[in-house]
N, C-alpha and C positions, 0 to 999 in steps of 0.2 A: 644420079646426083648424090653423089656420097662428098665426106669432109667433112672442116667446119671452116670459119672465116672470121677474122681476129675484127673485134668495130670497141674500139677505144679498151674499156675494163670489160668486157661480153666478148664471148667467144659464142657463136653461133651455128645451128648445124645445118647441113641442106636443108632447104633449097633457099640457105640466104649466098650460098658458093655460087647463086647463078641468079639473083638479081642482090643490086649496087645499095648498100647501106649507108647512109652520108649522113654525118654526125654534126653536131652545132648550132648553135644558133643563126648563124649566117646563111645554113644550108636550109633549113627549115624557114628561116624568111624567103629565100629564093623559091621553096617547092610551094608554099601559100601564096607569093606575089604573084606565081604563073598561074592559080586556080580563080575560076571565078564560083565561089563558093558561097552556100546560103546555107545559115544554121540549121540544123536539125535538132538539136537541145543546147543547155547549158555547155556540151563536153565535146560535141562532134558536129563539125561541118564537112560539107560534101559538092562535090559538081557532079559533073557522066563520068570522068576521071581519077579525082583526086577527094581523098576521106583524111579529114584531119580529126585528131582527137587532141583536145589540151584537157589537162589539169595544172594544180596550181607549181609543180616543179619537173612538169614533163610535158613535151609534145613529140604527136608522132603524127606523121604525113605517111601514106600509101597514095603511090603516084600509077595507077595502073596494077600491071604486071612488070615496071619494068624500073622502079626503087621503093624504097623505105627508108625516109629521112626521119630523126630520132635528137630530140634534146631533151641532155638528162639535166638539171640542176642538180649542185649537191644536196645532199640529205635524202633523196632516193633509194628508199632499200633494193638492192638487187633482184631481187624476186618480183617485185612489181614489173618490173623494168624487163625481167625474161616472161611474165605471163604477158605483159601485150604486146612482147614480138611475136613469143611461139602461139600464143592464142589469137588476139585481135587482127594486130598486120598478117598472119595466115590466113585464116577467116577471109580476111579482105582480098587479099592475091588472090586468093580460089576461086572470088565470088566475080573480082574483076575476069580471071581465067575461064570463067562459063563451068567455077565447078562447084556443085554444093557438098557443104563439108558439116559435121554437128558433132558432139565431142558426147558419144555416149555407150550404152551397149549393147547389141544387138544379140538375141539366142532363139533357135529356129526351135521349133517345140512339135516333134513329129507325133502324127497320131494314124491311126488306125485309116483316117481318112482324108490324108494329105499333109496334116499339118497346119500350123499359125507360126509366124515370124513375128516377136514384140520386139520393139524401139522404145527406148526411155532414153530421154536426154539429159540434160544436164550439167554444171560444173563438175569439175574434180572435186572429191569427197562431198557428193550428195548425197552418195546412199544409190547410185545406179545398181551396182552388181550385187548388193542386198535386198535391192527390190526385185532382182530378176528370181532369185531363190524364195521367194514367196510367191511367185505366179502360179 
């Protein structure tokens, strides 16, 4: 799954070239009117299926594995708008996909007597790979 996939001003890189990104508010009504969804907070509602996230000049539907419906209102900085496709609707493709995914860094630490593997997770720029250099 290589490329990328043009979705309005966002150019996108695999693996949105193999599931369907549909844009608008018409579309996002249709992917919410087919969900029977129960809040989970102020921001995200959900069913076995379908994970919507609103805020106040965006919504984003994950329909499965098999779209990512997205309205942007203006005034949307771009950068929000690319962390929760690459970050939130991945996360969720994965999770619907049967795959766990965590955004952090992993360093195997050999010793004399097999070894230890540490995990820290975290957002980008938490201080992951500064904290692994003090272990």
């Amino acid at each position: 799954m290589s490329g990328s996939v043009g979705v309005g001003r966002f150019v996108l890189p695999a693996p949105f070239d193999q599931v369907p990104v549909r844009v608008g508010p018409e579309a996002v009504a249709a992917a919410v009117d087919a969900a029977s969804l129960h809040a989970i907070n102020e921001f995200v509602s959900a069913d076995d299926d379908t994970v919507v996230f609103r805020a106040d000049l965006i919504t984003l539907v994950v329909q499965g594995t098999g779209a990512v419906t997205i309205d942007v209102r203006p005034g949307v900085h771009d950068d929000l708008v690319a962390a929760l496709l690459y970050g939130y609707a991945m996360r969720v493709l994965f999770l619907h996909a049967g795959v766990f995914s965590m955004h952090g860094s992993l360093v195997r630490v050999a010793t004399d007597v097999g070894g230890r593997t540490v995990a820290i997770a975290g957002h980008s720029g938490a201080g992951k790979s500064l904290s692994l250099i003090h272990i």
